[in-house]
C-alpha positions as CSV (number, residue, x, y, z in Angstrom):
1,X,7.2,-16.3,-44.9
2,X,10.2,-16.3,-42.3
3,X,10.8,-13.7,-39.9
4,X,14.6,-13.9,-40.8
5,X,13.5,-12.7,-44.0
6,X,12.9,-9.0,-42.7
7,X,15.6,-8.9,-40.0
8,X,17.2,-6.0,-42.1
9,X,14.1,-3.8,-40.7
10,X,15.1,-4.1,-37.4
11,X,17.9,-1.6,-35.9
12,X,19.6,-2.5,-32.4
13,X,19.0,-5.8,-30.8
14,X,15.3,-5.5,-30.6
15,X,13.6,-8.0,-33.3
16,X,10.0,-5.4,-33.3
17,X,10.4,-3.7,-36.3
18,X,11.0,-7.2,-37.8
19,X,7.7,-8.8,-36.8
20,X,6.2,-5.4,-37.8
21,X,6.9,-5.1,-41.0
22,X,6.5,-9.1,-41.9
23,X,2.9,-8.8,-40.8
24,X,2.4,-6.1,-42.6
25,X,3.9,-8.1,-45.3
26,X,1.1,-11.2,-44.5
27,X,-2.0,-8.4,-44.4
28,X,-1.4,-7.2,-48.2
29,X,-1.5,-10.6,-49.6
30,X,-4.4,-11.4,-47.7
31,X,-3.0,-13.5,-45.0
32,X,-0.5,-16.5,-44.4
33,X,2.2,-17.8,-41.8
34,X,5.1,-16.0,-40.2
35,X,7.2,-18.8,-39.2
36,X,9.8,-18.1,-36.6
37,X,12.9,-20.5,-36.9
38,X,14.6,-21.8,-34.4
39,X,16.7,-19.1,-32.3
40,X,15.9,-16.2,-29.1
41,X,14.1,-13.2,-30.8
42,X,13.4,-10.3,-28.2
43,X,10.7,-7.6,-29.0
44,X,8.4,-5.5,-27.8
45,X,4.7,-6.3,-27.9
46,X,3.4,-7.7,-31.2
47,X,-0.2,-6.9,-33.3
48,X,-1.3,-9.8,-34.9
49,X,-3.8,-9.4,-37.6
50,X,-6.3,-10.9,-39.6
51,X,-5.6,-14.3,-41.6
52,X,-2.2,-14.2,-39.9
53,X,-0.6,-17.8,-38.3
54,X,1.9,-17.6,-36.3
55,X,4.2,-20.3,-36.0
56,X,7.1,-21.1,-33.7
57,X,9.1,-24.1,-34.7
58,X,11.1,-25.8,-32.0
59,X,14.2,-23.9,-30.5
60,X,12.5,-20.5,-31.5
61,X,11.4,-18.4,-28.4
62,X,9.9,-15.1,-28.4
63,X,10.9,-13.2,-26.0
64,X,9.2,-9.8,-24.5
65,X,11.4,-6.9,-23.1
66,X,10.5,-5.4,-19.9
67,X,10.8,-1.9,-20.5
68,X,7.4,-0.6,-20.3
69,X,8.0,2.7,-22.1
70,X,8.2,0.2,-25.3
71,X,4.4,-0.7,-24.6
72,X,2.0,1.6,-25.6
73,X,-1.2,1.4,-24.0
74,X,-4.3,0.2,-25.4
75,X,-8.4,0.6,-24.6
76,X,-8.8,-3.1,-22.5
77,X,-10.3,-4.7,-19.5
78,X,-8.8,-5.8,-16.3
79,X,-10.5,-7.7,-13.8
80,X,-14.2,-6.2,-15.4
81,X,-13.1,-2.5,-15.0
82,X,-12.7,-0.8,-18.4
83,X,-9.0,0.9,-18.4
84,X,-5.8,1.5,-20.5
85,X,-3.2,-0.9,-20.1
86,X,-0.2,-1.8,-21.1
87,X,-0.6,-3.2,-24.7
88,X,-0.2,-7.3,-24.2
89,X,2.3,-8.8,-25.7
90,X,0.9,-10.9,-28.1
91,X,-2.3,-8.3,-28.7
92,X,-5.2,-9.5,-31.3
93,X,-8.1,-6.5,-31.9
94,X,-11.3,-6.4,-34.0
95,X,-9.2,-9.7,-36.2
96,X,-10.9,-13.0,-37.2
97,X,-8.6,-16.4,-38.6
98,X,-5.9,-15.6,-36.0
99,X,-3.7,-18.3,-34.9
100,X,-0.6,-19.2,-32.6
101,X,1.1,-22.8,-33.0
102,X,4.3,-24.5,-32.8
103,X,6.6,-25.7,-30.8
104,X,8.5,-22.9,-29.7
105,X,7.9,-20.4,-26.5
106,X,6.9,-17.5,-25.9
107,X,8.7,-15.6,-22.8
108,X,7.1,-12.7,-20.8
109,X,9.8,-12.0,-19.0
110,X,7.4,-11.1,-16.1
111,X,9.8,-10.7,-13.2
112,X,10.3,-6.5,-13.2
113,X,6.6,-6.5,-14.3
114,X,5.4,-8.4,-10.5
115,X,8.2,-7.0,-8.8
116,X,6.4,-3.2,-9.4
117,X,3.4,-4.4,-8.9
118,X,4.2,-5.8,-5.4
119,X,5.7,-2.2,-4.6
120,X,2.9,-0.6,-6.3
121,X,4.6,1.9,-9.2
122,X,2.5,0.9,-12.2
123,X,1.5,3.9,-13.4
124,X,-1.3,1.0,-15.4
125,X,-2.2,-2.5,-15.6
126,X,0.1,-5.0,-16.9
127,X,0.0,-6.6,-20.1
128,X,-1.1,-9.7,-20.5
129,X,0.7,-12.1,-22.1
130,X,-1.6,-13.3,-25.1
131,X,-4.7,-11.4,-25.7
132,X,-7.3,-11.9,-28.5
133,X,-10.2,-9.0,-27.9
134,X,-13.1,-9.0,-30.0
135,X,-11.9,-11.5,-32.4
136,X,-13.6,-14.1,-34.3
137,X,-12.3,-17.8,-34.8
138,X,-9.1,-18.0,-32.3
139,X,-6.7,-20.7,-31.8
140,X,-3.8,-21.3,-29.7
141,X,-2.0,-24.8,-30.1
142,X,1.1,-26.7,-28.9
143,X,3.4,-23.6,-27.9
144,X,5.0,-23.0,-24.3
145,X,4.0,-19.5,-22.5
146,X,6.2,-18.9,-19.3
147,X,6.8,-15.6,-17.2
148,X,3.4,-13.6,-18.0
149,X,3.4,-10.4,-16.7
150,X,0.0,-10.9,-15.6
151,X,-3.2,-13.2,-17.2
152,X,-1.2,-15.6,-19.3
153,X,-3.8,-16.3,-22.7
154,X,-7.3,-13.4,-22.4
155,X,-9.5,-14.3,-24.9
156,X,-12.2,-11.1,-24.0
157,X,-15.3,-10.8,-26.2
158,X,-14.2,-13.5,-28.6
159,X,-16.4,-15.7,-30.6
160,X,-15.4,-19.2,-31.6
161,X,-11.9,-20.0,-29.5
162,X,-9.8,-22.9,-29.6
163,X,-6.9,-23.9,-27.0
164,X,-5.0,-26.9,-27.1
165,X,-2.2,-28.9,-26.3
166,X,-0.5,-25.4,-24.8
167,X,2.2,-25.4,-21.5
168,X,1.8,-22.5,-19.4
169,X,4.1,-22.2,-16.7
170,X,4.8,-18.9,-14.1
171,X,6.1,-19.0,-10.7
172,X,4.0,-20.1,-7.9
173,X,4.3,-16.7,-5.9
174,X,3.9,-14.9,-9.2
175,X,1.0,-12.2,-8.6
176,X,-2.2,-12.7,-10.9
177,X,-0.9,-14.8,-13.5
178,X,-3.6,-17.2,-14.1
179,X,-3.5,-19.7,-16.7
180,X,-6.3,-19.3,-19.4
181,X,-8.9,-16.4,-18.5
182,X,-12.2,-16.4,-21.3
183,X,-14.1,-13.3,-20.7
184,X,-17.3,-12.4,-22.2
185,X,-16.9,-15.3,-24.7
186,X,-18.7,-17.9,-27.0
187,X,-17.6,-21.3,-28.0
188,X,-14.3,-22.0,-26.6
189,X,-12.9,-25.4,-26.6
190,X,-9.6,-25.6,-23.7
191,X,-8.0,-29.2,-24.5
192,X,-5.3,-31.2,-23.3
193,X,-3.4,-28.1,-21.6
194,X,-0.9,-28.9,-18.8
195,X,-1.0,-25.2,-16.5
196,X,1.5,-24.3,-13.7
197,X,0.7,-20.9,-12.2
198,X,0.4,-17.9,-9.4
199,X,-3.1,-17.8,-9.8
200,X,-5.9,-19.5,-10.9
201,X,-5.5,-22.0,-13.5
202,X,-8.4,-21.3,-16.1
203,X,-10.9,-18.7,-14.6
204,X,-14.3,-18.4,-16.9
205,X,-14.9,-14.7,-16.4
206,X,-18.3,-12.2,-17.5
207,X,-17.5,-8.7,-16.1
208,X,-18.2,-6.9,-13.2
209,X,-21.1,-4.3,-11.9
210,X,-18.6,-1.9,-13.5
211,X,-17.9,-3.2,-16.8
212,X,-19.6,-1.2,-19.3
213,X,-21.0,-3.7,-22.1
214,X,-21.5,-7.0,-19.9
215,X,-21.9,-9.9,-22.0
216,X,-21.9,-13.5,-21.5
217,X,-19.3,-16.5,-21.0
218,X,-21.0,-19.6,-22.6
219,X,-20.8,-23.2,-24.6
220,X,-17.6,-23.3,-22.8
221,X,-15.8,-27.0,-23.0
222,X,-12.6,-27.9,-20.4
223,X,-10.9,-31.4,-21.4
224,X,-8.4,-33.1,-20.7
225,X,-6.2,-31.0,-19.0
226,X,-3.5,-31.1,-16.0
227,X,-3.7,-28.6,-13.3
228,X,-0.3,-27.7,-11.0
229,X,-0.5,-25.0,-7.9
230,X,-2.6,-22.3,-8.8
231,X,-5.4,-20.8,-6.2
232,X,-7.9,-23.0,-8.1
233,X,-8.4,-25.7,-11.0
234,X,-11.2,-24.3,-12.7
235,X,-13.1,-21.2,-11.6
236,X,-16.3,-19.5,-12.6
237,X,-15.8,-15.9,-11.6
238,X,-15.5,-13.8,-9.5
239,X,-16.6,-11.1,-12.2
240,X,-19.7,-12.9,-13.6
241,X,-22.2,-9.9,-13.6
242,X,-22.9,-10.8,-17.6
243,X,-23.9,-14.5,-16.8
244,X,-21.7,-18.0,-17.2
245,X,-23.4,-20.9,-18.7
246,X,-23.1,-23.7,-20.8
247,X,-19.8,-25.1,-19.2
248,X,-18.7,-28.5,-19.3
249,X,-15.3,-29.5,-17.6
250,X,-14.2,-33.1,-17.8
251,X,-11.6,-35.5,-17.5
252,X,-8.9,-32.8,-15.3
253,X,-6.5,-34.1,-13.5
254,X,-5.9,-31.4,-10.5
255,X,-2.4,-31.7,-8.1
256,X,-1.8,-29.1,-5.6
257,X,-4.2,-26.2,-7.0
258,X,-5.5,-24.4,-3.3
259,X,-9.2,-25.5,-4.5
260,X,-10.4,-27.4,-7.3
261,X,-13.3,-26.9,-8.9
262,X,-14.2,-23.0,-7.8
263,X,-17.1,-20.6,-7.7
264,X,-16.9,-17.5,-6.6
265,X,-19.1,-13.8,-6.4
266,X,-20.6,-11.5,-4.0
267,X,-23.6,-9.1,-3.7
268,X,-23.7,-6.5,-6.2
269,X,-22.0,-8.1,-8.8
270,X,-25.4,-9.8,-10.3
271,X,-25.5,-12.4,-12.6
272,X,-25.7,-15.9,-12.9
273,X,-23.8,-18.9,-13.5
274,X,-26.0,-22.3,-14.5
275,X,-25.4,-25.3,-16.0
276,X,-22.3,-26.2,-14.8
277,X,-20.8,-29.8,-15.3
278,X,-18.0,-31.2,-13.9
279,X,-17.0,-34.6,-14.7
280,X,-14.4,-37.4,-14.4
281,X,-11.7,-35.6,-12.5
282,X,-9.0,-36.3,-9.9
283,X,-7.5,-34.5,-7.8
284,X,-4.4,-34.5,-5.0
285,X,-3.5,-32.8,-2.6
286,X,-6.0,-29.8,-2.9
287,X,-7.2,-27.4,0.3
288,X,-11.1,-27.9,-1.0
289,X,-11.8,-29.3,-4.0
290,X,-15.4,-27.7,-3.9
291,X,-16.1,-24.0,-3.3
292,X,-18.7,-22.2,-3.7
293,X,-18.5,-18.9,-2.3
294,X,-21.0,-16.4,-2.6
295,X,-19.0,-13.7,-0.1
296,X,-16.1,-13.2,-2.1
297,X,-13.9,-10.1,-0.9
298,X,-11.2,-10.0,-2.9
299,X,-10.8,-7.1,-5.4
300,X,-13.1,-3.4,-5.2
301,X,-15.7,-3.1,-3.3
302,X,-15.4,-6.8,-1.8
303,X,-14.9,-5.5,1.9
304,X,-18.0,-3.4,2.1
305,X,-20.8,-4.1,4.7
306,X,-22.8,-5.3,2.2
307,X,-21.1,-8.0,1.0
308,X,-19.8,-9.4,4.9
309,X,-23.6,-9.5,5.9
310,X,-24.5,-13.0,6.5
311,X,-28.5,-12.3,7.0
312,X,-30.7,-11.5,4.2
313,X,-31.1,-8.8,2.2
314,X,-33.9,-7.6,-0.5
315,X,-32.6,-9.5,-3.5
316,X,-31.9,-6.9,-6.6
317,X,-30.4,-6.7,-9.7
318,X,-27.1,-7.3,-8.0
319,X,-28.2,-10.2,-6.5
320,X,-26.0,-13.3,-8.0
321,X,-27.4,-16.9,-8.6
322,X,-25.7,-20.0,-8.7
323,X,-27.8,-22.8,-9.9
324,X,-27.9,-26.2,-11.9
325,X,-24.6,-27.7,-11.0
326,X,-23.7,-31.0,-11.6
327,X,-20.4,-33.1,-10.4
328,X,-19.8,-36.7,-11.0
329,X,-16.9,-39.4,-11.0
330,X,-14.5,-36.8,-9.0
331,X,-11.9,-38.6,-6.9
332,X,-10.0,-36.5,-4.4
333,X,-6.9,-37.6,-2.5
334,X,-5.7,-35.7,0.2
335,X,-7.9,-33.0,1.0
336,X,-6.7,-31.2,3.7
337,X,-9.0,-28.4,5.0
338,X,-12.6,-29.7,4.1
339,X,-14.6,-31.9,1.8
340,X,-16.3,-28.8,0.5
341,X,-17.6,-25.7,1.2
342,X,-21.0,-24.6,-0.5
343,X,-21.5,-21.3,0.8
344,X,-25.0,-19.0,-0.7
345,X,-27.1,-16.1,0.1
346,X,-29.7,-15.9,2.0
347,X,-31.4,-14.6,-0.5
348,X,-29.9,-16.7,-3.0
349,X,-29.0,-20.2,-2.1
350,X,-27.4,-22.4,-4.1
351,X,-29.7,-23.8,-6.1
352,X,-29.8,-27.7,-7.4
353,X,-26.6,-29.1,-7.3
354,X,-26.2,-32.6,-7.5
355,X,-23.4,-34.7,-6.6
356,X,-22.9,-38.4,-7.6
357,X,-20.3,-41.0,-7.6
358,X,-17.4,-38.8,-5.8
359,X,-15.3,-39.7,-3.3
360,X,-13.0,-37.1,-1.0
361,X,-10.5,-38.6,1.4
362,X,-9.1,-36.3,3.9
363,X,-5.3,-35.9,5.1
364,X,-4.6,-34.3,8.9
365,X,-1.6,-32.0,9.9
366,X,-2.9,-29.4,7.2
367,X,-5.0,-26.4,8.6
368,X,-6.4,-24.3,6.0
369,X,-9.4,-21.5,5.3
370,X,-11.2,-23.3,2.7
371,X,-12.7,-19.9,0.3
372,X,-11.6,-15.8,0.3
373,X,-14.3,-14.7,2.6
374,X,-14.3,-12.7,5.8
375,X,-15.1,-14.4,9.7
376,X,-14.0,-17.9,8.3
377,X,-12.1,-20.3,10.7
378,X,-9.5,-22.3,9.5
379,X,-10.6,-25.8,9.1
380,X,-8.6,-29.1,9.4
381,X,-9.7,-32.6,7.3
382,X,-13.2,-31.3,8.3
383,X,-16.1,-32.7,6.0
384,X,-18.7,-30.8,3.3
385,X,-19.7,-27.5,4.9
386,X,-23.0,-26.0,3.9
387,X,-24.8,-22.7,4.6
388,X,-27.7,-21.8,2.4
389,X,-28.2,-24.1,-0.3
390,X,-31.6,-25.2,-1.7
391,X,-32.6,-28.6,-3.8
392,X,-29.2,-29.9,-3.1
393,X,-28.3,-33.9,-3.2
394,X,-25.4,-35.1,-1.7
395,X,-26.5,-38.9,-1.8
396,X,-23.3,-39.5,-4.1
397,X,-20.8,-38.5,-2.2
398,X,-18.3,-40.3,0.2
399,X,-16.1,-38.6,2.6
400,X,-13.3,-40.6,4.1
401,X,-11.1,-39.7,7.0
402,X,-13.1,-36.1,8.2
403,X,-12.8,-34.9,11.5
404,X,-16.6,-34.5,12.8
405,X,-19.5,-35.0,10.8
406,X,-19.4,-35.9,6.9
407,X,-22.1,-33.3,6.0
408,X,-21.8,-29.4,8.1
409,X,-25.1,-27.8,7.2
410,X,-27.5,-25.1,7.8
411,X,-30.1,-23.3,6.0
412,X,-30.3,-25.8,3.6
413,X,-32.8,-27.8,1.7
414,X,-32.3,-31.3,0.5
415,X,-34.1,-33.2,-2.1
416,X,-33.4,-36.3,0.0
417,X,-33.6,-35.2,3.6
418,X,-33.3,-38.5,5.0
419,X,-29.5,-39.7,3.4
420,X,-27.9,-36.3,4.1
421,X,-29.0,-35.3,7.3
């Protein structure tokens, strides 16, 4: 079926009633493919339902106005806090056997959308871009997303998720307009994507303290993929109160992103993230390409007492654990604030990480505050900075051209005192 086919249902230049009425079209005969031709098709957002592909063939971009009285708001999530927002603009609910492909684009027109957010006259959230919540088998191949109002692709509470082979690509000062964001999800596969953003790249996210229903991220695989800008490569949190596990990320390539490979929570929040693997990656040009930050202040409640204390505290439900992390064959170029910064509770260290055949070579003339965390010094091609970490072996890692010692730590427990002290 052809969306040119039902282009006498739209009045006025917008294409919505269009898309409307073809996938109402697709839903009584169970299903099938809206293809888009070749061509610029503007619209308000669009509901994609059950059984439903929708394919963009080469030329064809679908683009989203950016009059937000044309998006009705919806029941969603933003950064863990249950909300209405402004329906996304490719929106999936309650829908299994939903698909994107092709090779056209699809165009968010995001630049009113950050402009009121930077002056703060959003009466809600913005939309995101592509959004599959609570849906079952998910997949999202070969098209080009550019311009997201906010999160680019939001798979929240989804089971069964494939990404591949998509370009996403927003403006570097573009406010929150990470790359791929799983929430609260199960079996995701993210392959062979090339991501160019504002924000983080791919962020694995599980709620926060406030989120409602908190469920897990996990089986979660990263491959293959190319990493530009962005304030990290890929990052676990910070909203992981419902637990991240099960995540293997390997063979990345990462190329300006602020940090690489980056964790990140704060008291209160709760939860864990654990088995963690991060393999066969390079990177260039990155501020730290490890972070593991357990004061995270970004976002409510991040600049509270509480979280800034640096002694120890009576560990509780909110208390969040990082443990079972594993990174091997990374090759970093050009790191320019330090070789790492591993950063725990006192009353939750980082627990067993391992790294093993990784090499960081430092670059000078590049200051930089290595994670988001309150009374941090800027640091300059200084090496792997520790505070709190338990059952932790650095014997496989190499740091070349650091200002000072290789290995900063304190409050720290090695499994092989004698090589890392």
């Amino acid at each position: 079926m052809n969306l040119n086919e039902f282009a006498f249902s739209s009045t006025g230049w917008l294409w919505t009633e269009a898309f409307t009425a073809a996938m109402n079209a697709l839903t009584l005969q169970g299903g099938g493919t809206l293809t888009v031709s070749a061509g610029r098709y503007e619209t308000a957002p669009i509901l994609l339902k059950s059984n439903i592909t929708l394919h963009l063939e080469a030329g064809a971009e679908v683009v989203f106005t950016d009059d937000e009285t044309l998006f009705p708001l919806v029941d969603t999530e933003f950064e863990g806090i249950a909300s209405q927002a402004y329906m996304p603009c490719i929106y999936a609910l309650n829908a299994h056997n939903v698909r994107i492909e092709g090779a056209g684009v699809i165009n968010g027109q995001g630049a009113k959308w950050w402009k009121q957010q930077r002056e703060g006259t959003l009466a809600y959230p913005r939309p995101y871009l592509v959004c599959f919540q609570h849906c079952t088998d998910v997949s999202l191949a070969g098209v080009t997303l550019v311009n997201s109002p906010c999160w680019t692709v939001h798979p929240l509470y989804c089971n069964h998720v494939d990404i591949s082979r998509i370009t996403v690509r927003n403006p570097a000062d573009s406010p929150n307009t990470d790359g791929i964001n799983p929430n609260s999800c199960q079996n995701v596969r993210i392959a062979d994507c090339l991501i160019d953003v504002g924000d983080d790249c791919i962020a694995v996210k599980a709620g926060t303290e406030d989120t409602p229903h908190k469920q897990p991220c996990r089986n979660i695989i990263i491959s293959g993929c190319h990493m530009l800008h962005g304030h990290g490569g890929v990052v676990i949190g910070s909203e992981m109160s419902g637990g991240v596990q099960n995540v293997l990320v390997t063979g990345c390539v990462f190329q300006g992103t602020d940090r690489g490979i980056r964790l990140k929570t704060r008291r209160g929040r709760g939860g864990s993230a654990e088995n963690l693997s991060f393999s066969h990656i390079l990177m260039e040009d990155v501020l730290c390409p490890f972070v593991f930050n357990m004061y995270y202040f970004c976002g409510k409640g991040g600049k509270t007492p509480e979280v800034r204390d640096k002694s120890a505290r009576p560990a509780a439900d909110g208390t969040p654990i990082l443990s079972d992390i594993s990174i091997s064959d990374v090759t970093v170029r050009g790191a320019s604030a330090c070789a790492g910064f591993l950063y725990g509770l006192p009353e939750s260290p980082v627990r067993r990480v391992r790294i093993k055949d990784c090499t960081v070579v430092m670059r000078t003339g590049c200051a930089g505050q290595a994670a988001m965390m309150d009374d941090l010094d800027t640091m300059e091609a200084a090496g792997l900075y520790l505070r709190n970490g338990e059952d932790i072996d650095l014997s496989g890692l190499r740091v070349v051209g650091c200002c000072g010692k290789e290995i900063n730590a304190e409050g720290c427990v090695f499994c092989n005192q004698e090589e890392n002290s």
